[in-house]
Every structure is written in structure tokens, then in C-alpha cells.
N, C-alpha and C positions, 0 to 999 in steps of 0.2 A: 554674385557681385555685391560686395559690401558696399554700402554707402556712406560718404563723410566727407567732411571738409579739408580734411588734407590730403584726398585720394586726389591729388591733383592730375594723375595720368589719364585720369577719365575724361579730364575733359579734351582731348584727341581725338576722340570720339563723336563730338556733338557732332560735325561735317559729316559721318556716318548715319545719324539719324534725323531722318527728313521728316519734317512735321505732317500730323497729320489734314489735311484738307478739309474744308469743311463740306457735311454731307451731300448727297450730289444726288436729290428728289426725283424720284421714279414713277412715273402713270404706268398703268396698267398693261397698255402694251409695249411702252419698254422693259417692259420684265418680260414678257410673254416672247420677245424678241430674244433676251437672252438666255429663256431657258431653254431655246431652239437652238440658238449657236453656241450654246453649251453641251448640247448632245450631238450636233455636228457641225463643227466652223465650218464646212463645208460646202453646207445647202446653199444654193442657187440664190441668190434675191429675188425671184420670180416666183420659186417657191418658198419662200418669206413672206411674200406677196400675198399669196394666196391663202396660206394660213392665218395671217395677218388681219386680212379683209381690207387690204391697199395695195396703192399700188409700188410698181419697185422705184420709180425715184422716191416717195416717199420714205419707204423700208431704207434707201441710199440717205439718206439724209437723215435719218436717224443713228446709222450705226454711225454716220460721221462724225452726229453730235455729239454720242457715248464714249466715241475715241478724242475725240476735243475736249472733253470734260473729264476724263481719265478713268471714266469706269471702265471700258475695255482698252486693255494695254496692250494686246497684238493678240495675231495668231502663231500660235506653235506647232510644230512638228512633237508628238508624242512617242517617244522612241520607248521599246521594249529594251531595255540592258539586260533582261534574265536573256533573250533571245541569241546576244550579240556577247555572252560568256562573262558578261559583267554583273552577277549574282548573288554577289555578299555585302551588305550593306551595315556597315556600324555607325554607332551612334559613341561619338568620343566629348567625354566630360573634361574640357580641362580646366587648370586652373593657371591665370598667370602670377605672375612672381609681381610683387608690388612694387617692385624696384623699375617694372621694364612697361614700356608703352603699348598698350593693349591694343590703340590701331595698327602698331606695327607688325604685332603678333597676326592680327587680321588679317591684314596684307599678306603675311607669308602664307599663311595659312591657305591662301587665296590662289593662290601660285601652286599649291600640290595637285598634281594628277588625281581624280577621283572627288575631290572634295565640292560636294551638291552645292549645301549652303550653309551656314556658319550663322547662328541664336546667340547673341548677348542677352543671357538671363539672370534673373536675382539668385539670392540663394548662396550656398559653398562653393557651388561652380560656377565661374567667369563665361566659360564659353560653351555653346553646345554643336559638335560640328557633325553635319550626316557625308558620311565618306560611301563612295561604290568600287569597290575592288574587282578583280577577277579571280578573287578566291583569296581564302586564307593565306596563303601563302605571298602574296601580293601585297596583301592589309600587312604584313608583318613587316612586308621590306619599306612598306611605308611609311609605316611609323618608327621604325627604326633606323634609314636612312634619311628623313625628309622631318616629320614632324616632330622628334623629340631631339631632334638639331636644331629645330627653330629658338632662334634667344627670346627668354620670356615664359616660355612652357614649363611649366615648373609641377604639373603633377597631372596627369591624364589617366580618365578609366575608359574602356573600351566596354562597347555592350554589341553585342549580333543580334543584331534584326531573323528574326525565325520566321515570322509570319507579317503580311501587313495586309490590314482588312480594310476596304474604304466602303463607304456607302454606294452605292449607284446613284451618279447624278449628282451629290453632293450642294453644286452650282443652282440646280434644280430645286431643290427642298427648301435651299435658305431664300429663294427669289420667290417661293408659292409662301415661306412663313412671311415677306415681305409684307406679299396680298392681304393675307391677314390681318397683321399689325396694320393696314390701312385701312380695313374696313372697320376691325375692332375701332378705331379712333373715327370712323365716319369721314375719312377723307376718300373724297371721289379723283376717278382717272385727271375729269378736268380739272379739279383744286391742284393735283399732280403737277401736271404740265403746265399749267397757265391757261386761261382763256385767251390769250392772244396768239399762242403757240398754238394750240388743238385749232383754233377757229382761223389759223392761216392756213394750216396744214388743210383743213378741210374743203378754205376755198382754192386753194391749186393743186389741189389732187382730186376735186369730188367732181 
């Protein structure tokens, strides 16, 4: 996406980009909490509890406050699509036409069968879209009936996903480098939280 002052179509856009929040301070066992419900949303609060070394209204009143303050945004359902014959995943670069309005492109783009999520990035390409097919054949009718029918598309490259490798835990490693980064700097759980938070916490759960 080139930048300039008479790319006027970009600004269509800003209502798509929601500013970022400012950062949202973590003690010790709120990370500790997340790197549990990050290996299982699942567990118990009881077993939170215990892990923990509190009790579960506590553990309750904590993830409330994470989901109040936007660090955790929901629980999901993790579906396997290789399982469910939807197995081929491309990665489409496109670029739009300078004449035609980029959120609309979005929009449409928004509307096809298969299409994950959709990257406005710098660079020669405008957009970057991760699509799931049920096979070649599928990805073809897609882009052939649907996506290069969209007005604004004016030049798309197509790349196949062959392998995709993720770390284990991911969620996990960046929330233990957190621990770090707060001890490197000599910031304790309590500085974390608040002395007035840790020290209420403790007198109506201790």
C-alpha cells in the first residue's frame, strides 16, 4: 500500500482501523492464569484455584477483570478444517486499482466462502487475504467466479500453504518472556497490580 496525499480512497479505511489501547499491566499471576487458559480454556476454576494458590471466586474475579479490560476477548471453539476436507489454504496478494475504494474491496472480499482474514499491508500489495478451500479445485472456482469479479481487484497472486509450523503454546512463551521483561526492570507482582488491588484481594479471599 503506497502512501500519499492524494490516495484519498484510503481514508475509507480509518473506521476499519481501531486504535490501539493503551497497555493493560499484568502481576504475576495474571499471566500465570493465562498461560493455563491458554493450554486449556477449559479447566475448571477450582482447578485454577488450586494452581493458583486461591480461591475460585478470586480466580472468578480475575478472569472477569481480563475480559473487562480486553485482554481476553472470548473463548473459542478450535476446529480442525484438514479433518472436515477443508485442506488447502492460500495466501492471495492482491492489489487494488487506485480508482476503486479499498474498504469496498474489503467488504467483498469479506463475503466469499472460505476467506479467514484479510492484512492491509505496506509495500506493492494492498491486501493480503488467507483463504481455505476444499481443494484446488474449489480455490479455482473461487477465484474465478467470486474474487476476480470483485470491482477494484486489479491484480492478484496466489501462493499454497505446503506446510504450517506453530510453536507449542505460543500464548505461553510470550506471557513467561513477559515475567522477564518484569523482573529484568525489577517490577514486583505488587507494583503489577496495585497495592490496593493485591491487598483487597487478599483481605476477602485470605
Amino acid at each position: 500500500m503506497t502512501d500519499g496525499s492524494n490516495s484519498s480512497p484510503l481514508s475509507s479505511l480509518a473506521d476499519r482501523m481501531t486504535p490501539t489501547g493503551p497497555s493493560v499491566e499484568l502481576d504475576a499471576t495474571d499471566r500465570r492464569l493465562l498461560v493455563e487458559l491458554s493450554a486449556d480454556a477449559r479447566v475448571p476454576q477450582r482447578r485454577l484455584a488450586e494452581l493458583l494458590g486461591m480461591s475460585s471466586p478470586a480466580v472468578a474475579d480475575r478472569i472477569a477483570r481480563l475480559k473487562a479490560r480486553g485482554v481476553i476477548r472470548g473463548f473459542r471453539v478450535d476446529i480442525d478444517w484438514d479433518r472436515l476436507g477443508h485442506s488447502t489454504v492460500a495466501f492471495l496478494s492482491i492489489v487494488v486499482d487506485s480508482t476503486h475504494d479499498p474498504n469496498g474491496v474489503i467488504s467483498r472480499l469479506l463475503e466469499v466462502r472460505g476467506v479467514e482474514d484479510i492484512t492491509l499491508v505496506t509495500g506493492s500489495t494492498d491486501l493480503v487475504v488467507r483463504l481455505r478451500t476444499h481443494g484446488f479445485d474449489d480455490l479455482r472456482w473461487i477465484l474465478a467466479s467470486e474474487i476476480w469479479n470483485i470491482p477494484g481487484v486489479q491484480q492478484t497472486e496466489t501462493s499454497i500453504s505446503l506446510l504450517r509450523a506453530e510453536p507449542e503454546n505460543a500464548t505461553a512463551r510470550m506471557l513467561t518472556a513477559l515475567d522477564g521483561a518484569a523482573e529484568q526492570h525489577g517490577v514486583s507482582a505488587g507494583e503489577h497490580a496495585g497495592g490496593e488491588r493485591t491487598g483487597g484481594e487478599r483481605k476477602g479471599h485470605g
